[in-house]
C-alpha positions as CSV (number, residue, x, y, z in Angstrom):
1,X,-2.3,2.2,-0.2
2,X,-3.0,4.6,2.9
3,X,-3.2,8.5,2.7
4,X,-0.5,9.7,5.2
5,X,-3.0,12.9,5.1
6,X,-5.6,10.4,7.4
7,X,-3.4,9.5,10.1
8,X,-3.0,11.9,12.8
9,X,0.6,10.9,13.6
10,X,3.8,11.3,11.7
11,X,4.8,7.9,12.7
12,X,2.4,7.0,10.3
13,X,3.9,4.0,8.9
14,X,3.7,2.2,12.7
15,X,0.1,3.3,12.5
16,X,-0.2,1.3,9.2
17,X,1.7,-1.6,10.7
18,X,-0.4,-1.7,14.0
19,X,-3.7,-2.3,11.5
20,X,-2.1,-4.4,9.3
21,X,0.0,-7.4,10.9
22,X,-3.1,-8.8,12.9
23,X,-4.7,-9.2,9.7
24,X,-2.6,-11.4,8.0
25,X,-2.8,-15.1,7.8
26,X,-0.4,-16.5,10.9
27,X,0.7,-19.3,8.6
28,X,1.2,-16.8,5.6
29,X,5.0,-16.0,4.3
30,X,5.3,-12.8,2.6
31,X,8.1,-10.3,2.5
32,X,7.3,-6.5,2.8
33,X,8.4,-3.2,1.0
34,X,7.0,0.2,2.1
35,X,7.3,3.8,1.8
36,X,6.2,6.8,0.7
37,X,5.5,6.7,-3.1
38,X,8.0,9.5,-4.3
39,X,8.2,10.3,-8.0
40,X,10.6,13.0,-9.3
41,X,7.4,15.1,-9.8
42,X,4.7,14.6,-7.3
43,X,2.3,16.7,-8.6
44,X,2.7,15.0,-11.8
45,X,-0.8,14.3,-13.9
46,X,0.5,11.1,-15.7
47,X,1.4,10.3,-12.2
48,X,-1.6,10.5,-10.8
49,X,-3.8,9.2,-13.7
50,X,-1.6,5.8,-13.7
51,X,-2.0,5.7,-9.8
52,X,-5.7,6.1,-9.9
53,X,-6.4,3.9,-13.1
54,X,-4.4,1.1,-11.3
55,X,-6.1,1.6,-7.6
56,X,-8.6,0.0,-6.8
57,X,-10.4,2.4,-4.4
58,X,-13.4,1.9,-2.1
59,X,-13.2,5.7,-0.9
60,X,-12.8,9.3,-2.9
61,X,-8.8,10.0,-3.1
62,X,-8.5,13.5,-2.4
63,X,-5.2,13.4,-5.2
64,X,-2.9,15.8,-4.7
65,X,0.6,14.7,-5.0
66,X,2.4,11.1,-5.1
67,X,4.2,11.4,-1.7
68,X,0.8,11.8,0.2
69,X,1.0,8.2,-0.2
70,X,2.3,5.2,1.9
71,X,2.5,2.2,0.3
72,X,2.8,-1.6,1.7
73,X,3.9,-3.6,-1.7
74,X,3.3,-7.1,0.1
75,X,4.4,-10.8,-2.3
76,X,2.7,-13.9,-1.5
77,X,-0.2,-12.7,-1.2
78,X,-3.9,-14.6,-2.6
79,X,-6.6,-12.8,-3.5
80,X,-8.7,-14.3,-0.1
81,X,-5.7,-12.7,1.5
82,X,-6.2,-9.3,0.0
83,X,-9.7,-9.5,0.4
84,X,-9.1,-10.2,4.2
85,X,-6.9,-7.7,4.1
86,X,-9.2,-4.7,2.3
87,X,-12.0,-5.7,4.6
88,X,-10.2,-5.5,7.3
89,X,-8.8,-2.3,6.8
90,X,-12.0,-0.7,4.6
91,X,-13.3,1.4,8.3
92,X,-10.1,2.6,8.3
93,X,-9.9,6.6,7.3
94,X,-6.4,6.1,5.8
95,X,-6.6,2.9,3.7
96,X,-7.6,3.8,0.3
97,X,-7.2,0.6,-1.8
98,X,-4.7,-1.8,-3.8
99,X,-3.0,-2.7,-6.6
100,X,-2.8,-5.9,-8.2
101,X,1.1,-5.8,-8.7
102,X,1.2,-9.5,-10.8
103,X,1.9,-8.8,-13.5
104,X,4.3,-5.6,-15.0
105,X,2.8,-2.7,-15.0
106,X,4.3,1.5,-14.8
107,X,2.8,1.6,-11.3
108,X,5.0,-1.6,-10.3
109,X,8.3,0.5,-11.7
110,X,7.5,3.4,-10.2
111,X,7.2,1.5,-6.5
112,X,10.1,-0.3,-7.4
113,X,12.3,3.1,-7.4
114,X,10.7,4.2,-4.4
115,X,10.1,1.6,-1.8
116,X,12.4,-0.6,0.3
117,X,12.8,-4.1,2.0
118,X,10.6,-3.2,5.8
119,X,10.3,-7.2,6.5
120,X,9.4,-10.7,6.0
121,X,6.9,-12.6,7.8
122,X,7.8,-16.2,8.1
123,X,6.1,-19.0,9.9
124,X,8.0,-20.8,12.3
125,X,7.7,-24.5,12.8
């Protein structure tokens, strides 16, 4: 999760992606679903209660509405790999946290509703 309010540029998802690929495994497969977390209401409490229950942070969120957000829903992905990932990006002003999206959860709908196929990274033999 990255807070689009951190990144000085409104070609903030590049930004995101310009941190992010390096980090990944080179022999990882995974395929990649982005956007900004839209909800019908963005200022929406339940919203942001579920959002911040199922985050798991390493910075304050400054909350204030859903689409502040920019989310990189990744599959494939171990928990070494999202370590790498969160330790990676943890300097980073804009990366807030993760999800663990296993297993069903409200969060998972929601993101299913508002984000779409960016990529898939495949290894090449």
């Amino acid at each position: 999760m990255f807070d689009r309010n951190r990144i000085q540029s409104n070609g903030y998802g590049a930004e995101v992606f310009k941190k992010l690929v390096p980090l990944l495994n080179p022999d990882s497969k995974h395929s990649l679903l982005t956007g900004d977390f839209i909800v019908s209401n963005p200022k929406s409490e339940k919203v942001k209660d579920i959002f911040l229950n199922q985050v798991k942070t390493h910075c304050y969120i400054d909350y204030v509405s859903s689409n502040q957000f920019y989310v990189i829903y990744m599959n494939n992905i171990t928990e070494n790999g999202i370590e790498d990932l969160s330790s990676g990006l943890k300097d980073w002003r804009a990366y807030v946290g993760y999800a663990d999206m296993t297993y069903e959860s409200i969060l998972k709908t929601l993101f299913s509703r508002c984000l779409v196929q960016t990529s898939i990274k495949f290894v090449t033999a």
